[in-house]
Structures are given as structure tokens and as C-alpha cells.
Phi, psi and omega in degrees: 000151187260145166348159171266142149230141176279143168303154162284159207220146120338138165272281122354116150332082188221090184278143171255101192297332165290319191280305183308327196271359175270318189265025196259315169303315178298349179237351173319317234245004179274352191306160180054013165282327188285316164326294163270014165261351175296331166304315184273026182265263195341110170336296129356279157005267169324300202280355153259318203291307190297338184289303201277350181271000161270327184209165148264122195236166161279139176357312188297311167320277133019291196281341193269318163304296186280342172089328217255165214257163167300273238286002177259321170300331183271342171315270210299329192262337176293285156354298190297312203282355190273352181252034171067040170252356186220147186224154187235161174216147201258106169268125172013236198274358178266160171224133210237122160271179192150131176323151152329296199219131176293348118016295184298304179296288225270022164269331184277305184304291185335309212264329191267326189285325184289353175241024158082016182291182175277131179263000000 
């Protein structure tokens, strides 16, 4: 098992009362964001989100990438799609995902490079 490390602390009490009182609107207007950044942790997840930031795919599509049963790829895509990250269009019995936002893709590149992955 690995060590514990303590973070470093203020020795001392000191608020700079000007950097708060500059970044405080700013952080006002953030609540239920972390909600919806909670969404991309999960793995499943990612990894369609990532799929999707290259093509549009269908459910099938979707399950076939992933290995995974339709009803666990409609789970993972009902999720993405209820916090807007994703949107769908129905072609006769088929259903096609595709991102929101181009936003969203360049949050997918950021996360993979920042975590050394293949882009």
C-alpha cells in the first residue's frame, strides 16, 4: 500500500480579499455543472462520447464498438442525452447519435491528450 501525502496548507489565516471578491461571480453561476461533468467520468461513457466525437452512429453501431447488449448502449446514451450532450435523428427503424457541440469534441481531445491517450 502507498503512502499517504499531505497536501501543503497556509500556515496562517490570510484571505486576499480582492482575488475573491474578483472570482466569486464566477463561481456564483457554476452550480449543477459538476452534475454534468459527472456524466463524462464514467467510462462506457467516454468512450462513446469519443466514438461520437469521429462519426455518427447508430445504437447498433454504438453496441458493436463497445461490445456491449442495445439496452446497456441505450442506457449510457439516454444519460448523455438527458444532460445535452448528445442528440439523435430517427432514419426509419434506425436511430443515429451524434454530439450536441462541437465543444464537446474539442473537451474529448483536451481529456485525452491530457491524459497521454491516442487521439
Amino acid at each position: 500500500m502507498g503512502s499517504k501525502r499531505s497536501v501543503p496548507s497556509c500556515d496562517v489565516e490570510c484571505v486576499h480579499t480582492d482575488v475573491v471578491h474578483r472570482l466569486a461571480p464566477l463561481l456564483d453561476g457554476l452550480d449543477g455543472v459538476g452534475e454534468t461533468m459527472s456524466i463524462f467520468a464514467d467510462d462506457t461513457r467516454f468512450k462513446i462520447l469519443v466514438a461520437l466525437s469521429r462519426s455518427e452512429l447508430c445504437v447498433c453501431d454504438v453496441g458493436a464498438l463497445l461490445q456491449a447488449s442495445s439496452s446497456s448502449v441505450s442506457y449510457h446514451l439516454r444519460n448523455l442525452f438527458r444532460v445535452g450532450a448528445v442528440k439523435y435523428r430517427r432514419e426509419g427503424k434506425l436511430v443515429y447519435y451524434r454530439l450536441t457541440d462541437d465543444a464537446i469534441a474539442t473537451l474529448i481531445g483536451a481529456v485525452l491528450r491530457y491524459t497521454g491517450r491516442p487521439q
